[in-house]
C-alpha distance (Angstrom), angle and dihedral (degrees) to the residues before:
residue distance angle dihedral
X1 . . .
X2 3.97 . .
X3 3.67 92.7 .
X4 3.47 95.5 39.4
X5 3.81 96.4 53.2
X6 3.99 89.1 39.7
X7 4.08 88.7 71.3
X8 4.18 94.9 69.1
X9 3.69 125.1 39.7
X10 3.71 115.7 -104.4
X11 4.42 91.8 -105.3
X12 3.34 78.5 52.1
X13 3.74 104.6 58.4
X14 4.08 88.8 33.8
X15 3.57 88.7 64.1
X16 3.47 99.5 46.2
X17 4.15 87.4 43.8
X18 3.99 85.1 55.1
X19 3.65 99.6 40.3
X20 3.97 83.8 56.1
X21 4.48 93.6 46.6
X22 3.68 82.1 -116.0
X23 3.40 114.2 153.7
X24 3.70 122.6 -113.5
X25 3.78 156.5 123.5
X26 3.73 138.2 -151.4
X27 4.05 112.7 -105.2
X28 3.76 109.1 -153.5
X29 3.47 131.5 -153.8
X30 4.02 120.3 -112.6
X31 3.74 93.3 -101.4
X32 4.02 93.7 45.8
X33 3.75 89.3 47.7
X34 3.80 87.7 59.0
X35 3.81 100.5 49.2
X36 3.87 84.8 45.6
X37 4.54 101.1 125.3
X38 3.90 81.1 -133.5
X39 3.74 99.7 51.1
X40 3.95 90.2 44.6
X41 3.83 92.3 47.2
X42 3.32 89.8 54.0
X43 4.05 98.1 43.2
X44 3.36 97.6 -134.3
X45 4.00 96.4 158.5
X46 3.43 128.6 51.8
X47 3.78 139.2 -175.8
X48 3.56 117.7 -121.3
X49 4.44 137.2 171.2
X50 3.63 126.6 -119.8
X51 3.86 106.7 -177.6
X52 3.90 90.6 -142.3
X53 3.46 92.4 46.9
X54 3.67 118.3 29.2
X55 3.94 127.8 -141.8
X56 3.75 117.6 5.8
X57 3.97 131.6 178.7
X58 3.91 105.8 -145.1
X59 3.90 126.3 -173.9
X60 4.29 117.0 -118.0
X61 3.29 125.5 -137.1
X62 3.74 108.8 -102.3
X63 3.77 99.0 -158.4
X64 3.83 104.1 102.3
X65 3.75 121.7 -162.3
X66 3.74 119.2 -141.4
X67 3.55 80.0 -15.8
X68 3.80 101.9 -54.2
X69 3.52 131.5 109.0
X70 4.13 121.8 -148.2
X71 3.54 98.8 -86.4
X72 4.07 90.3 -133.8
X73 3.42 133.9 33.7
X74 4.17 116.1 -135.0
X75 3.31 111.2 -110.3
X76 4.04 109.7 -112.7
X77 3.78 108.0 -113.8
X78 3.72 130.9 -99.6
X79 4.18 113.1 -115.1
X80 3.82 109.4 -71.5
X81 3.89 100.3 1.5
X82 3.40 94.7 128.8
X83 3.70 99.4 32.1
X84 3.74 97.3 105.0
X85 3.60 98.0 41.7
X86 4.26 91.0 47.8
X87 4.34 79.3 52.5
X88 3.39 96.7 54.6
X89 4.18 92.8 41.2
X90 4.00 82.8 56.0
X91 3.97 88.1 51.3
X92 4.09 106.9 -96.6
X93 3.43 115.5 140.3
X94 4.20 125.6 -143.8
X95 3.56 94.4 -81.3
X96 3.53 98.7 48.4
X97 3.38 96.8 56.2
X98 3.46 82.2 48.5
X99 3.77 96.4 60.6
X100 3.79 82.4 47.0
X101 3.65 90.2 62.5
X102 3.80 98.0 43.9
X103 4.14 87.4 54.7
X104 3.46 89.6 50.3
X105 3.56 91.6 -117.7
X106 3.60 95.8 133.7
């Protein structure tokens, strides 16, 4: 369907989708979804800092409770920050997770 769909633009196929009562919706692409008026109003991105990496745009959650939102999303976390402390939930002690390490395991 790809090349089929790649001959029209995509207004062009959603109006020719509606005129026929088919039914269908635009699918936009990550950068599209956040220029969308909608999306912005409803600051659903924000920028945030992550010393090792620098500048990075992260979605909010758009649940709100009694009409709040959290007022700062939790960083994601870096590869294998909380591998030790996940270990040690499941019931390893230090030096297994030590003999983890040393196989390469983790």
């Amino acid at each position: 369907m790809r090349p089929i769909f790649a001959r029209r633009p995509r207004a062009e196929w959603l109006a020719a989708l509606a005129t026929h009562d088919v039914a269908s919706a635009e699918i936009n692409t990550i950068p599209e979804t956040m220029r969308d008026e909608e999306v912005r109003h409803l600051e659903l991105f924000e920028s945030a800092e992550r010393p090792t990496y620098g500048a990075m745009t992260m979605m909010r959650r758009a649940a709100r409770i009694n009409g709040a939102r959290l007022a700062r999303q939790l960083m994601p976390p870096l590869l294998g920050e909380h591998t030790d402390a996940v270990l040690r939930e499941l019931g390893y002690d230090d030096a297994a997770i030590a003999a983890f390490r040393q196989a390469t395991a983790i």
